[in-house]
N, CA and C atoms as an extended XYZ file, in Angstrom:
420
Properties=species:S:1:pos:R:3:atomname:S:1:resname:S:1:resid:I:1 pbc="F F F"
N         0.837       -1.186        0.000 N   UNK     1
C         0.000        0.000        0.000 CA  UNK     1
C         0.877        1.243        0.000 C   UNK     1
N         0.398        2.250       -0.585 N   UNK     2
C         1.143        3.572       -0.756 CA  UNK     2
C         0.409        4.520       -0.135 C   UNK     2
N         1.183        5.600        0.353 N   UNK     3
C         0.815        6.722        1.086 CA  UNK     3
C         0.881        7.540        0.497 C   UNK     3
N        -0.575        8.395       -0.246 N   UNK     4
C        -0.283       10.095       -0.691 CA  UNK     4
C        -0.624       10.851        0.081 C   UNK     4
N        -0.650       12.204        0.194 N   UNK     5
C        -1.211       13.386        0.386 CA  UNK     5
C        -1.835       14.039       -0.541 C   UNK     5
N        -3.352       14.584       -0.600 N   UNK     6
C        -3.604       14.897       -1.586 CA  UNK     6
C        -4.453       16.859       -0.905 C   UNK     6
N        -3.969       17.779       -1.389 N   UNK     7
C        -4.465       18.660       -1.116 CA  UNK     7
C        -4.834       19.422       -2.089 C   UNK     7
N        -6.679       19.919       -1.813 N   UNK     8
C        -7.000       20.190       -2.522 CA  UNK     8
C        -7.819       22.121       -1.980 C   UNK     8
N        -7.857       22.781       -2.765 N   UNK     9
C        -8.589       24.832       -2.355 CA  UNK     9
C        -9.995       24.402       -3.313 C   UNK     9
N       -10.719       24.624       -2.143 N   UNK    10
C       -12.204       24.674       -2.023 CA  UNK    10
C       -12.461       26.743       -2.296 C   UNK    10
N       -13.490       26.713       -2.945 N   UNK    11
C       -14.330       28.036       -3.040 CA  UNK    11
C       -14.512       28.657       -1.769 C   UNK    11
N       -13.874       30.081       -1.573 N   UNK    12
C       -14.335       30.501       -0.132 CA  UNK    12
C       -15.662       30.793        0.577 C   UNK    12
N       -16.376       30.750       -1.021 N   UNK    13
C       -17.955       31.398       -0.446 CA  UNK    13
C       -18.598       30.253       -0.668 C   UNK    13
N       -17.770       28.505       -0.461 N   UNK    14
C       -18.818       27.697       -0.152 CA  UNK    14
C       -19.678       27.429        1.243 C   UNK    14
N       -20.694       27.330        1.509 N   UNK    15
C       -21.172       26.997        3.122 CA  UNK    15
C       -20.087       25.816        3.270 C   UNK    15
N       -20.406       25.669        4.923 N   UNK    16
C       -19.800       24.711        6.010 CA  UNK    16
C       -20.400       23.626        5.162 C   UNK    16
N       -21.698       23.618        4.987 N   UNK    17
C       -22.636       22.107        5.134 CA  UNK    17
C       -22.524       21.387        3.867 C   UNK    17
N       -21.926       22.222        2.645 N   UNK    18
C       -21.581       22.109        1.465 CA  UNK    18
C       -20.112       21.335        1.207 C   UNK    18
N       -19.574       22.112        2.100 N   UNK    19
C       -17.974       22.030        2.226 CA  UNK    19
C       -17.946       20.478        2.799 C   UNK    19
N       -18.408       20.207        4.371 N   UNK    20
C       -18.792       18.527        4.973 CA  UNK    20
C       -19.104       17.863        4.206 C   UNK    20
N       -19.984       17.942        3.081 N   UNK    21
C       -20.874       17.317        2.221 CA  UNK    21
C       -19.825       16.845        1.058 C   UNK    21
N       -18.895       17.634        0.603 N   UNK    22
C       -17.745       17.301       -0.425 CA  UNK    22
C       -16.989       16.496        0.008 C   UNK    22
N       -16.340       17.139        1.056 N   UNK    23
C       -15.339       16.408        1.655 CA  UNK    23
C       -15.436       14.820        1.971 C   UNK    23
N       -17.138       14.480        2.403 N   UNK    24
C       -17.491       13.499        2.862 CA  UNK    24
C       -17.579       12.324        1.539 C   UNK    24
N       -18.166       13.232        0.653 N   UNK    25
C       -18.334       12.498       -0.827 CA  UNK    25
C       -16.816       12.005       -1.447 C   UNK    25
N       -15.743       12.249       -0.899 N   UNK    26
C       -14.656       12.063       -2.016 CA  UNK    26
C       -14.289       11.073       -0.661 C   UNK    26
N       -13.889       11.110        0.419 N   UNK    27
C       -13.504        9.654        1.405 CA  UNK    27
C       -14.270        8.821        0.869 C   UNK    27
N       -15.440        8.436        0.757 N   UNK    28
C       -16.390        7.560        0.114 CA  UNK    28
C       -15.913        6.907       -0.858 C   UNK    28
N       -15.358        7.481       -2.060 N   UNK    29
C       -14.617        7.668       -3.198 CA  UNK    29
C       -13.544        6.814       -2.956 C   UNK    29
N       -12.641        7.246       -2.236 N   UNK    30
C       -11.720        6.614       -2.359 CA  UNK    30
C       -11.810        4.985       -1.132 C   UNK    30
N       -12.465        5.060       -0.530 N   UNK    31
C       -12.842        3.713        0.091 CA  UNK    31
C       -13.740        2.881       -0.755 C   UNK    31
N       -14.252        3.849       -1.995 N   UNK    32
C       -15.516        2.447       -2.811 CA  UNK    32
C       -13.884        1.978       -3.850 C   UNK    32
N       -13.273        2.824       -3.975 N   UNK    33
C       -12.224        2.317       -4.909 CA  UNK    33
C       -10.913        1.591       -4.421 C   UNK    33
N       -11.113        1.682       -2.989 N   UNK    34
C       -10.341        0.320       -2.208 CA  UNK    34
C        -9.150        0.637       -1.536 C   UNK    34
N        -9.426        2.225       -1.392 N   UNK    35
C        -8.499        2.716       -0.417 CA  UNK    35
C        -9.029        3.304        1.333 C   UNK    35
N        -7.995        3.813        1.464 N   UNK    36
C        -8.698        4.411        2.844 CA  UNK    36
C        -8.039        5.941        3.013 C   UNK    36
N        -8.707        6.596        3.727 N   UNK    37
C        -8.353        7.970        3.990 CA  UNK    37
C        -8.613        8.074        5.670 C   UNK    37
N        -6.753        8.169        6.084 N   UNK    38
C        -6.219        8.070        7.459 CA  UNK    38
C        -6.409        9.721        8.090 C   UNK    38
N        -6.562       10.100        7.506 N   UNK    39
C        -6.487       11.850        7.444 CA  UNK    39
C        -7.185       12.793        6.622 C   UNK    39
N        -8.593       13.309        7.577 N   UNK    40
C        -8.629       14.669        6.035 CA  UNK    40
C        -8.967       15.967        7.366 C   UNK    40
N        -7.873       16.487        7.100 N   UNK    41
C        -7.573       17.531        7.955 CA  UNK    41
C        -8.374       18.917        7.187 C   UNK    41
N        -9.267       19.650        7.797 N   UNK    42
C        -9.623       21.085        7.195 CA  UNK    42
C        -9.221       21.757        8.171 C   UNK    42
N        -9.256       21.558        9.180 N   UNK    43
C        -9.257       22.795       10.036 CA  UNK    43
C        -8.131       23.380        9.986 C   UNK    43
N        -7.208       22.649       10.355 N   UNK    44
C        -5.291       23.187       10.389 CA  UNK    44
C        -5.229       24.294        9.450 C   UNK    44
N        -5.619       23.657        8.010 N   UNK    45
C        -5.313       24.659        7.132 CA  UNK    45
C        -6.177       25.722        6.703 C   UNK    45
N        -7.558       25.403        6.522 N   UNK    46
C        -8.669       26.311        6.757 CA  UNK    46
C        -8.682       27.541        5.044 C   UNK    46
N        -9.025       28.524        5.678 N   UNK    47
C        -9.524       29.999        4.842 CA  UNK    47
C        -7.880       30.416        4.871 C   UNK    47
N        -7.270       30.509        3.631 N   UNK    48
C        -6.184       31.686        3.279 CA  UNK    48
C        -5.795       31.861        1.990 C   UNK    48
N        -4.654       33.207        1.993 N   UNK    49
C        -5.116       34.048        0.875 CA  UNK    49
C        -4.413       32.978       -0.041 C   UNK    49
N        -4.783       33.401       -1.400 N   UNK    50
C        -4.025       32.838       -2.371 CA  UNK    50
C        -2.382       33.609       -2.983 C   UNK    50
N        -1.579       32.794       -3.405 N   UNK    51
C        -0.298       33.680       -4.399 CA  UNK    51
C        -1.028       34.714       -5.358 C   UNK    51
N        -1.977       34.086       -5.766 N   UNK    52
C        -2.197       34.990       -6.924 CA  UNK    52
C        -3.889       34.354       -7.363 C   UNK    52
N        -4.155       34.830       -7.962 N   UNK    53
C        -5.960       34.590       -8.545 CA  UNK    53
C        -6.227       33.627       -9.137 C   UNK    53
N        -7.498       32.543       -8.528 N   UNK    54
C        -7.177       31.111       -9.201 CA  UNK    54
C        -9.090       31.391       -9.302 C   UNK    54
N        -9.456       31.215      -11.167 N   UNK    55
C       -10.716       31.420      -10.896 CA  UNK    55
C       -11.421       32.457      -10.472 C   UNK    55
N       -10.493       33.566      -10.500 N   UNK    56
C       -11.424       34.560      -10.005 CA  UNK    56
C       -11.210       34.995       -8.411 C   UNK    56
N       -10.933       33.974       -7.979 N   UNK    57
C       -10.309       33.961       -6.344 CA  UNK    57
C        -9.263       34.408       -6.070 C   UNK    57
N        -9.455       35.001       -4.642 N   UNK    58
C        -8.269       35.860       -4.199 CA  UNK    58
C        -8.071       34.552       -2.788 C   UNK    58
N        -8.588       33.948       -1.988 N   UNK    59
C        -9.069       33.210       -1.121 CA  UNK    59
C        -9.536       31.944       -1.315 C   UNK    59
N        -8.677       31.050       -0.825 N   UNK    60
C        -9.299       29.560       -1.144 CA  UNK    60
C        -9.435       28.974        0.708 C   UNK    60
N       -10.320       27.472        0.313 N   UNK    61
C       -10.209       26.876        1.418 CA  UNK    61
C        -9.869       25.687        1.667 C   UNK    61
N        -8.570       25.072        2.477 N   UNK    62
C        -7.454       24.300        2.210 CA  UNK    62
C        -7.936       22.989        2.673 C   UNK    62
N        -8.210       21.886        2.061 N   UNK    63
C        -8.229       20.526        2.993 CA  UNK    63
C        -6.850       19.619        2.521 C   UNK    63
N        -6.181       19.093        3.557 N   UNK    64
C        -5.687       17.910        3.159 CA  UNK    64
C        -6.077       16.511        3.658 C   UNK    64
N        -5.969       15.635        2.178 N   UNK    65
C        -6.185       14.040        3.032 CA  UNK    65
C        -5.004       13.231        2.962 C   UNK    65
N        -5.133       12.440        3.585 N   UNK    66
C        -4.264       11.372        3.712 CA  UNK    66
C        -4.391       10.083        3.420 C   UNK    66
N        -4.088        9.872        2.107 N   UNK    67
C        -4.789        8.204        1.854 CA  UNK    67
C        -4.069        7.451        1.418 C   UNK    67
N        -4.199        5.821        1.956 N   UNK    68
C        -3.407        4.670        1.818 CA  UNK    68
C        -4.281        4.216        0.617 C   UNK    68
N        -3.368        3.336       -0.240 N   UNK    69
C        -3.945        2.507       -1.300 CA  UNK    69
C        -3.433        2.484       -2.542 C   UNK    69
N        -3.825        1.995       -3.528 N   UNK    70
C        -3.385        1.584       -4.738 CA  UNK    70
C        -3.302        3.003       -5.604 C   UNK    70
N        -2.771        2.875       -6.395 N   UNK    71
C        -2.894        4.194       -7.843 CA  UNK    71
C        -4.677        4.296       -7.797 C   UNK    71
N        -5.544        3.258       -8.097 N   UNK    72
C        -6.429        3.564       -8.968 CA  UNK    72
C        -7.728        4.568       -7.636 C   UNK    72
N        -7.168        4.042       -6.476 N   UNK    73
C        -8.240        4.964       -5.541 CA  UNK    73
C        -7.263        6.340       -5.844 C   UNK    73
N        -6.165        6.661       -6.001 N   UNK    74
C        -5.964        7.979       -6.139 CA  UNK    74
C        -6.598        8.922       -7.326 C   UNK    74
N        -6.440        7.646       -8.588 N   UNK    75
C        -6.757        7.993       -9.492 CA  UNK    75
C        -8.657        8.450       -9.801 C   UNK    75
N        -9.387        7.897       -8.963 N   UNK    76
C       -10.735        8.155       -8.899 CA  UNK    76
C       -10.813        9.418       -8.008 C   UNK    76
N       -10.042        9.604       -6.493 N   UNK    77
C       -10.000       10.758       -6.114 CA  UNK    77
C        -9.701       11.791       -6.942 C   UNK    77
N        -8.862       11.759       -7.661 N   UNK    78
C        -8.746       12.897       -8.297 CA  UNK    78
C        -9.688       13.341       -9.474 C   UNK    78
N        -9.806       12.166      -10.136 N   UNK    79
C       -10.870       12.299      -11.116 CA  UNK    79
C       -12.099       13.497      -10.317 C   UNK    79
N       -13.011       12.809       -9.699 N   UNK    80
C       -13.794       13.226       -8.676 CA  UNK    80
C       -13.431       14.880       -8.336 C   UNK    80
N       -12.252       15.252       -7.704 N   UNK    81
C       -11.864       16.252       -7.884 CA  UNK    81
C       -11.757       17.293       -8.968 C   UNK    81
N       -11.370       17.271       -9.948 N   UNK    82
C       -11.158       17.733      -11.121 CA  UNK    82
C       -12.524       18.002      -11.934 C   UNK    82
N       -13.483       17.304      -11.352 N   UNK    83
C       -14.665       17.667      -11.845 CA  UNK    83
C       -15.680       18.353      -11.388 C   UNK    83
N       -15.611       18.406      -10.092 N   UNK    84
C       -16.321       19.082       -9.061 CA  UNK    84
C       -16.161       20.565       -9.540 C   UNK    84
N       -17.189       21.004       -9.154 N   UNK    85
C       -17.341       22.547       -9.619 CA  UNK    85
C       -16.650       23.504       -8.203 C   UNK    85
N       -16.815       23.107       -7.365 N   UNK    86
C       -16.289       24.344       -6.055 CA  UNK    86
C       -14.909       23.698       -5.921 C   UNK    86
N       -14.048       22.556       -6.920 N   UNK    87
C       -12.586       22.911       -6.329 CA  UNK    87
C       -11.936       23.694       -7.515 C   UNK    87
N       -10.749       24.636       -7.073 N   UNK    88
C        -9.829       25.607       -7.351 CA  UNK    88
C        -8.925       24.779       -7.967 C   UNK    88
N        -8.247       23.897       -7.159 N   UNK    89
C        -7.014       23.525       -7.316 CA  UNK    89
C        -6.644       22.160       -6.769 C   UNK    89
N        -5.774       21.352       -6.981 N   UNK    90
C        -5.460       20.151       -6.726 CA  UNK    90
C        -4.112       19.854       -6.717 C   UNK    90
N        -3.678       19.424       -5.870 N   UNK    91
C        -1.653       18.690       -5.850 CA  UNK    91
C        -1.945       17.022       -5.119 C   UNK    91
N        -1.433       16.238       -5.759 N   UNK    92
C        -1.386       14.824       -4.916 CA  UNK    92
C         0.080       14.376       -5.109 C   UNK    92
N         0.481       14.301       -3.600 N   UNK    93
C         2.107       13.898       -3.587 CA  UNK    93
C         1.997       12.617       -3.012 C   UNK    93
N         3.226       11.705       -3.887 N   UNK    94
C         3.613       10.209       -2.479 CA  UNK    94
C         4.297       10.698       -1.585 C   UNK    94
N         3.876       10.263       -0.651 N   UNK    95
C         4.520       10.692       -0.361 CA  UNK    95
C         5.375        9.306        1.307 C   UNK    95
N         5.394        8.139        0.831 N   UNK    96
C         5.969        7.145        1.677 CA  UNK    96
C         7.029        6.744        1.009 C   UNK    96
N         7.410        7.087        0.014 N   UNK    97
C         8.953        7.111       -0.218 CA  UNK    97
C        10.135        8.129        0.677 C   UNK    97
N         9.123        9.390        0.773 N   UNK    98
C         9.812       10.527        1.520 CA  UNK    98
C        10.148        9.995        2.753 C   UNK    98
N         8.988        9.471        3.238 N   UNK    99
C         8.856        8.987        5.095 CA  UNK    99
C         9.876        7.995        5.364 C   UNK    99
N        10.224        6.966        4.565 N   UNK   100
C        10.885        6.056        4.319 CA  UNK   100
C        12.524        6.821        4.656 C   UNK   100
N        12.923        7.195        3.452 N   UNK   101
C        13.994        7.879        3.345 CA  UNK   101
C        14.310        9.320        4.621 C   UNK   101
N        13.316        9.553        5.385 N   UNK   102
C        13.238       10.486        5.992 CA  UNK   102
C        13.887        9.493        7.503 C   UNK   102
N        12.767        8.397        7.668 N   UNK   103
C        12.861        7.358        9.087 CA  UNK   103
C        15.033        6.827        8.512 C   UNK   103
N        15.191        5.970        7.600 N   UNK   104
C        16.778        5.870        7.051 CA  UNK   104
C        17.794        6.829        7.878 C   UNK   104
N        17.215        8.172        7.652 N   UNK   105
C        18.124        9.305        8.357 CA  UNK   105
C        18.258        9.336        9.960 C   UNK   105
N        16.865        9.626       10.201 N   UNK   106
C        16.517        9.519       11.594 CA  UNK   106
C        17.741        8.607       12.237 C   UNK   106
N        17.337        7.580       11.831 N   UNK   107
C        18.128        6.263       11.983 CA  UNK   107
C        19.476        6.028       12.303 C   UNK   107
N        20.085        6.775       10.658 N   UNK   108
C        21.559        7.389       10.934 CA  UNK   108
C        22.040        8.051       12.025 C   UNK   108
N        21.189        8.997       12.244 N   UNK   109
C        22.081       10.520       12.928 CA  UNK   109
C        21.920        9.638       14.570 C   UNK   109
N        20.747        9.384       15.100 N   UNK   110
C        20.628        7.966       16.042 CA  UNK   110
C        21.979        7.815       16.330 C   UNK   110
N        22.284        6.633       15.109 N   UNK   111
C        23.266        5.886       15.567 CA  UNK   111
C        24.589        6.600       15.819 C   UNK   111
N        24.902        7.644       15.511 N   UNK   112
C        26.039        8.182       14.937 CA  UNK   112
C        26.058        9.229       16.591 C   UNK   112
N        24.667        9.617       16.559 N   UNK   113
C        24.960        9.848       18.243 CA  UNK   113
C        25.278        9.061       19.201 C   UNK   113
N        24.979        7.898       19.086 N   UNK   114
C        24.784        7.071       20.116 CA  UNK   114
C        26.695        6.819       20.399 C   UNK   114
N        27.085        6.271       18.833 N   UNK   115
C        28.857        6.074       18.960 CA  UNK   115
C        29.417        7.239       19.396 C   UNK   115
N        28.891        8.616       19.305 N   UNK   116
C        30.005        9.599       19.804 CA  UNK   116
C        29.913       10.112       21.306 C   UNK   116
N        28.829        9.296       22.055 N   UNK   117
C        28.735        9.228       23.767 CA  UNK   117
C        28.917        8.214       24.348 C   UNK   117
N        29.205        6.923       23.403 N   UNK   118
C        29.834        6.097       24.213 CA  UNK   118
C        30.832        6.253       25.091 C   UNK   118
N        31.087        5.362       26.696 N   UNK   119
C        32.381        5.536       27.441 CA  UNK   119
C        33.146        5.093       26.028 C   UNK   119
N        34.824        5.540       26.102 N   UNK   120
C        35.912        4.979       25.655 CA  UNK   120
C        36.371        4.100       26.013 C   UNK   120
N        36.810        2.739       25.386 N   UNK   121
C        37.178        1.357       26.316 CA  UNK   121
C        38.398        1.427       25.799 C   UNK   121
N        39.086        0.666       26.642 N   UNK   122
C        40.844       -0.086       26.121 CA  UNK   122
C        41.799        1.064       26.308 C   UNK   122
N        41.674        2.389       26.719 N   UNK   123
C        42.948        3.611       26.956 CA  UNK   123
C        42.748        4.023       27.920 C   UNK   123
N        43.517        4.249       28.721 N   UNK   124
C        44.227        5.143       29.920 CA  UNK   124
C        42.442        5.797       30.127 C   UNK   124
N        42.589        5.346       31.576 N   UNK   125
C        41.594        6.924       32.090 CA  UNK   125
C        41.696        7.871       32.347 C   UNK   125
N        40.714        9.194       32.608 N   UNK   126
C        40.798        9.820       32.740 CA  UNK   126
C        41.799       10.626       33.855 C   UNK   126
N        42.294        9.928       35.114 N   UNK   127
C        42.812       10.674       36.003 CA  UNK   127
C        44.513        9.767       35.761 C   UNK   127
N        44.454        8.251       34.518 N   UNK   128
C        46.145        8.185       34.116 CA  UNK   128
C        46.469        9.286       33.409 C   UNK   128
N        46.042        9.236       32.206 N   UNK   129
C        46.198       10.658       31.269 CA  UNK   129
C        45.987       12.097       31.399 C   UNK   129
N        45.851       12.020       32.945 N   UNK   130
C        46.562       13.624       33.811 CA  UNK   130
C        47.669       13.755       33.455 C   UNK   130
N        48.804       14.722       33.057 N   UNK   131
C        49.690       14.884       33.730 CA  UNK   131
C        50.057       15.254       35.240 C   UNK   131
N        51.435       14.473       35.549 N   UNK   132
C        51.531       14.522       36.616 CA  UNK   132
C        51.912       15.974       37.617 C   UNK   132
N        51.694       16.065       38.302 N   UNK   133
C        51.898       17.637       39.043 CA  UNK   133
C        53.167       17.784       39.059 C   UNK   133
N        53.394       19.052       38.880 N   UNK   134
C        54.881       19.278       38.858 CA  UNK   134
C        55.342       20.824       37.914 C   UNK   134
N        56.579       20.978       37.618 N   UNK   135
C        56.225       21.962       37.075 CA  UNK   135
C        56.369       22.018       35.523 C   UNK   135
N        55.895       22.775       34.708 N   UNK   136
C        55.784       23.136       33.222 CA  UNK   136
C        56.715       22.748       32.758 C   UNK   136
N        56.920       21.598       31.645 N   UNK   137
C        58.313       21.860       30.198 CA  UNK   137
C        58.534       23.300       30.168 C   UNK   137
N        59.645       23.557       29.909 N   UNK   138
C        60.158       24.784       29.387 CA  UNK   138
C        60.626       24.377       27.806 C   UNK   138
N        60.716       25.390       27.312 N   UNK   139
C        61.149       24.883       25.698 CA  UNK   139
C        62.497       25.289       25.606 C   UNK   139
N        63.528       25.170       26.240 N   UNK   140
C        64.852       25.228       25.931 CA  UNK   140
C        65.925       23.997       25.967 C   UNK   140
């Protein structure tokens, strides 16, 4: 199974009950097409401005989802999307290659801490490799 993100700018002057009602219709979507949606976040991202005018819009409204599954549930989500009249805009990233390669690192830097706080074994301790009291080399 694969992990995308798919975020999509909703019309600002759609109602709430309109907006629930979409949102609700495309999870559907992608669970009749044999995926699942772990995440559809609106609130986080919500009402903000746009770069520049999409449609006429100065203001879009942001949902992202999060869905596990094959190409073809992405591919019906989006379909679905793209046809809908109140969306603006659409981006769908994989994005479990990233996570993958992201956890790899994690992983690394981990380990790489872990070897540079280890005690030191097999050399002199700390209070042999004092020098002994006494007074300074001179350099002559």
């Amino acid at each position: 199974m694969r992990t995308y993100e798919v975020i999509f700018i909703l019309r600002p002057d759609l109602p709430e009950t309109e907006t629930d009602a979409l949102i609700e219709q495309m999870q559907q979507s992608v669970t009749g097409a044999g995926g699942r949606v772990t995440n559809a976040d609106k609130c986080k991202w919500g009402k903000r401005p746009l770069a520049y005018r999409v449609h006429g819009q100065r203001e879009g409204f942001f949902v992202l989802f999060e869905v596990e599954g094959g190409g073809e549930a992405l591919r019906e989500l989006e379909r679905r999307l793209k046809v809908a009249e109140p969306v603006l805009k659409l981006l769908s990233v994989r994005v479990d290659l990233e996570r993958k390669r992201a956890e790899k690192h994690r992983h690394k830097r981990e380990h790489r801490a872990a070897r540079r706080h280890r005690p030191v074994t097999g050399g002199p301790s700390a209070a042999e490799a004092r020098p002994p009291d006494g007074p300074a080399p001179t350099g002559a």
